[in-house]
C-alpha angles and dihedrals in degrees: 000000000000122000128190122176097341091313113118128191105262100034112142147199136245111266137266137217122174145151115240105242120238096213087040082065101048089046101058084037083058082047096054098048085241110172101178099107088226092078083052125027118046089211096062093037079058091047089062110042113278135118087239140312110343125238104230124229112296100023105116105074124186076258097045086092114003128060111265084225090068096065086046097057109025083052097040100231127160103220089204083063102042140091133188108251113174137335139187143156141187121217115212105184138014113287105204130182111275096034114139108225128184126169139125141246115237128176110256109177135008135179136156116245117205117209141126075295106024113198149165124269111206114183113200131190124204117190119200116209129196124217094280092046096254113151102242091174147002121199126188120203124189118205122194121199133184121231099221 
């Protein structure tokens, strides 16, 4: 198991339980400059099909349940010293408004990097969980940060 600066690979943190906002979908729908009603109107989202308005691709963020203050401490990073690096996610199943979701984020992978600035890379996995605990999305984040 690798360890850096007290992190080890598998340390996770607490976990999280929420409900998907209804106006925090339509929201990042308006962002993205979405049309499909879907996205909009609960009425057409039931039209077609669905339990109610329906969160698009991308929507559900490491931060989207849990307080952004948990993955900096659990994981022990110094935001002054920390950049986004990448981030991706796969969604395996519709996220509509009203779902409740619950999951946690555990460090997956972690490695030095040295360089001019040498620095540490944490990958961290968040796993989002419906009420039957069905995996709806997974979501991988990478954090540089920088030693000094």
């Amino acid at each position: 198991m690798t360890n850096i600066v007290g992190r080890t690979v598998g340390l996770a943190a607490p976990q999280f339980r929420g409900v998907i906002e209804r106006i925090k979908i339509v929201e990042y729908a308006e962002a993205l400059g979405l049309r499909n009603p879907i996205h909009f109107d609960c009425n057409a989202a039931i039209a077609a099909g669905y339990r109610d308005i329906v969160a698009p691709p991308g929507f559900v963020n490491p931060f989207t349940l849990q307080p952004r203050a948990w993955k900096f401490d659990t994981f022990q990073i110094d935001e002054q010293k920390a950049l986004a690096g990448e981030w991706s996610w796969r969604q395996h199943s519709l996220i509509c408004a009203g779902d409740e979701l619950h999951g946690r984020s555990i460090l997956v992978e972690l490695s030095e990097k040295q360089a001019k600035r040498p620095m540490h890379i944490l990958t961290i996995e968040t796993k989002f969980l419906n009420e039957k605990d069905e995996n709806v999305v997974t979501v991988r984040d990478t954090t540089l940060e920088f030693k000094e």
